[in-house]
N, C-alpha and C positions, 0 to 999 in steps of 0.2 A: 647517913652518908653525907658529908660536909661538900661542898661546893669548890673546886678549885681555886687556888687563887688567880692561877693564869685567866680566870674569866671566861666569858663565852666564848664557843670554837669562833673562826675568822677563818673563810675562806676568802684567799685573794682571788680579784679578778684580775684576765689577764688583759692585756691591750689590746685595743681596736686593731684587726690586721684592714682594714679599709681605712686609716687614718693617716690623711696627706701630709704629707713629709715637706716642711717648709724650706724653702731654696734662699736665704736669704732675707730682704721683706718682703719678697713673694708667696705668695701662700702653697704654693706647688712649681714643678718645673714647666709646665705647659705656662704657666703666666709671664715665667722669667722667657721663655723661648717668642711669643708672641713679641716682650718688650725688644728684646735683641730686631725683632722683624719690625716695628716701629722706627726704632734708630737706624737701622740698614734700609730701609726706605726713606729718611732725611737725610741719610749721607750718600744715595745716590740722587736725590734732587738738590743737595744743597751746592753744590759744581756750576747748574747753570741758572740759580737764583739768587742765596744770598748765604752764608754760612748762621745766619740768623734761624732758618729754616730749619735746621740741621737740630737747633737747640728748642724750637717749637715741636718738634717729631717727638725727642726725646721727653721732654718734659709731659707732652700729650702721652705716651707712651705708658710715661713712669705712671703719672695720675692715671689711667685705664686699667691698668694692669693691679694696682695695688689697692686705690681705691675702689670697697664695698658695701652695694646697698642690697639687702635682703639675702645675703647668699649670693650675689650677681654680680660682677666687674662691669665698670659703667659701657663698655665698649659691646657687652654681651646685653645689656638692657638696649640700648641705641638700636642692635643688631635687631632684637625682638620686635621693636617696636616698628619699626620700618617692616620687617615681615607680615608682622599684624596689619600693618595699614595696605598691606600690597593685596592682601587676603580678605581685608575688610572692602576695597574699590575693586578689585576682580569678583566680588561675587556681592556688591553692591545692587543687580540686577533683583538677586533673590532675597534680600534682607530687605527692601524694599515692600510699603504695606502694600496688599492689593487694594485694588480699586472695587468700592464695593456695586454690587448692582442693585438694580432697583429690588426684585425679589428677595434679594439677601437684607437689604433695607426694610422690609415689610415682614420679615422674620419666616420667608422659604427659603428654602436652599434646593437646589437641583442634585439628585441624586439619580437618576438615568434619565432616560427619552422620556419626556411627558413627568415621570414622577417626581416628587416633593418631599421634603422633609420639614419637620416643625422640632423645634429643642427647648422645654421647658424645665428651666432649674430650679429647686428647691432645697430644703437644708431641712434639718430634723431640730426636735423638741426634744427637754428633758422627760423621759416616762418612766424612771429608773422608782420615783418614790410616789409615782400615782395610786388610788387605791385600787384593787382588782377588777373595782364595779368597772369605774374609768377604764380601766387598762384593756377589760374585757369588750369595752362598749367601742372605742380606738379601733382595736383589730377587728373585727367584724366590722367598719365605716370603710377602713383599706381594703380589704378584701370585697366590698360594695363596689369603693373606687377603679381597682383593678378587675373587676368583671364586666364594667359600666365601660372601659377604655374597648373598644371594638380594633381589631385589623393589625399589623403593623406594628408591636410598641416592645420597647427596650429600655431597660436604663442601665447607668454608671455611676454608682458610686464612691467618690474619690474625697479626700481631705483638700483643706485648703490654709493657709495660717490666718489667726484670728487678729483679726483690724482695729487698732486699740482707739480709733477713732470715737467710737458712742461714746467707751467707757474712759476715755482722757480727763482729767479735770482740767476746767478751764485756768489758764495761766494768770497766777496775782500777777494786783497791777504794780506800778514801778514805787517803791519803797514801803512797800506791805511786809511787818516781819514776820511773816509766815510764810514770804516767797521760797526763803531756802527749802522748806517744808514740803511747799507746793510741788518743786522743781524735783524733790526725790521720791516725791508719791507719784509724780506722771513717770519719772523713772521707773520705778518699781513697777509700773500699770504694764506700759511698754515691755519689760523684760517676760513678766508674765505673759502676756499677749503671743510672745515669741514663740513660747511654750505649749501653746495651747494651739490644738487644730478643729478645727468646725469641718462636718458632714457634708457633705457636697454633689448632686444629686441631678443629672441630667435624666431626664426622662424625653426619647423618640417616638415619636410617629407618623409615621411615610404613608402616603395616598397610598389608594389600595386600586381607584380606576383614576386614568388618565384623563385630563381636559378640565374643564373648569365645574363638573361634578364632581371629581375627583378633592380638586381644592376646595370647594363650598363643604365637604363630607370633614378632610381634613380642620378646617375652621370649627366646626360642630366638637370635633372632638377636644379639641386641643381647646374651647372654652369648658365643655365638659370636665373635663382630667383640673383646671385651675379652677374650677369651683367645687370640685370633690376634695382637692388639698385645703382648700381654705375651710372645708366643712372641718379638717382635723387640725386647723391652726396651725398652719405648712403658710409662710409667703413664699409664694412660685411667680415667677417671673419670665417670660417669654424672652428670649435670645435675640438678637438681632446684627445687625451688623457685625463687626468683627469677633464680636463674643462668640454671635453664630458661626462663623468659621472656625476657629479655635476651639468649642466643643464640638466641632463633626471632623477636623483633625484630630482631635484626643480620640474619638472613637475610631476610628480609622478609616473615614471618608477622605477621598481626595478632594 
């Protein structure tokens, strides 16, 4: 059975029924209608200043209406942007950082009357091609770790995107011709980087008695817990400042 010549079927497609119907050089009639309300607004100011006026309306008008940047008539950006800054200084009070306290400082956070909280983050290792002996002798160290953590303990983990900072190559110096070279391998580093998300791992633990036995207990543990991760090659890092608010926000501490 031979092949048509008429060739392969062809179904047409039909047109956009959402597809704006241009008025002119306007791109729709809401844009020609706005212009008309430009000019009718310098022709009722142009009477008691200058008929000069009348042809700045117009012209401002015509350029608003016709001219487009990203999809937006400049008049609809202006508009935006003035909304955003009204919305950025009325609520300027909450975008504002808080003021950290001394305990937030020293890496507690208050979480009710008398109790405390500690937030230590850590990141994971590759264990995908270790040998069983290894892999075996790891979990049994964690599960040491996690029996050895007493009271109160939680964790979170979440992704983060990886920071091409360690792995950037340093920038040739000025007329090295390998700079163009250089310039698309920190590219490439970067774009990869983009790509890639690292393990992200807060681990909680909140006093269990209230007063400063409570905190002396908490200290005890929260150096226990960072010296059982470094036993499995975990860098854990203790929270502090704003990092410490920002991970007991992410958990859903106030």
């Amino acid at each position: 059975m031979g092949v048509p010549d008429e060739g392969p079927p062809i179904v047409p497609l039909p047109e956009r029924l959402d597809r704006r119907l241009r008025l002119g050089p306007f791109t729709c009639a809401r844009d020609a209608l706005r212009f008309v309300t430009y000019a009718t607004v310098g022709a009722v100011v142009a009477p008691f200043t200058s008929p000069y006026v009348w042809l700045a309306f117009v012209g401002l008008g015509f350029t608003a209406c016709v001219v487009r940047s990203d999809g937006q008539s400049l008049d609809e950006r202006a508009i935006a942007f003035v909304l955003w800054e009204f919305r950025a200084r009325a609520g300027g009070a909450g975008m504002t950082r808080d003021r950290a306290t001394r305990t937030v400082r020293s890496g507690l956070l208050a979480v009710g009357p008398g109790r405390y909280a500690a937030i230590v983050r850590t990141g994971g290792t590759p264990s995908t091609y270790l040998p069983p002996a290894e892999l075996a002798r790891r979990f049994e160290r964690f599960r040491e770790v996690l029996r050895s953590t007493d009271g109160t303990f939680g964790w979170l983990a979440t992704c983060r995107p990886m920071s091409p900072g360690p792995v950037r190559p340093a920038p040739a110096p000025p007329g090295d011709a390998d700079r163009p070279a250089n310039a698309g391998y920190a590219e490439l580093v970067e774009m990869l980087c983009r790509r890639r998300q690292l393990r992200q791992v807060d681990l909680f633990l909140v006093t269990e008695r209230v007063g400063a036995e409570g905190l002396s207990d908490l200290e005890t543990r929260v150096r226990s817990l960072t010296e059982g991760l470094a036993s499995l090659g975990l860098h854990a890092t203790r929270l502090r400042d704003r990092r410490l608010v920002d991970a007991a926000r992410r958990w859903g501490w106030a």
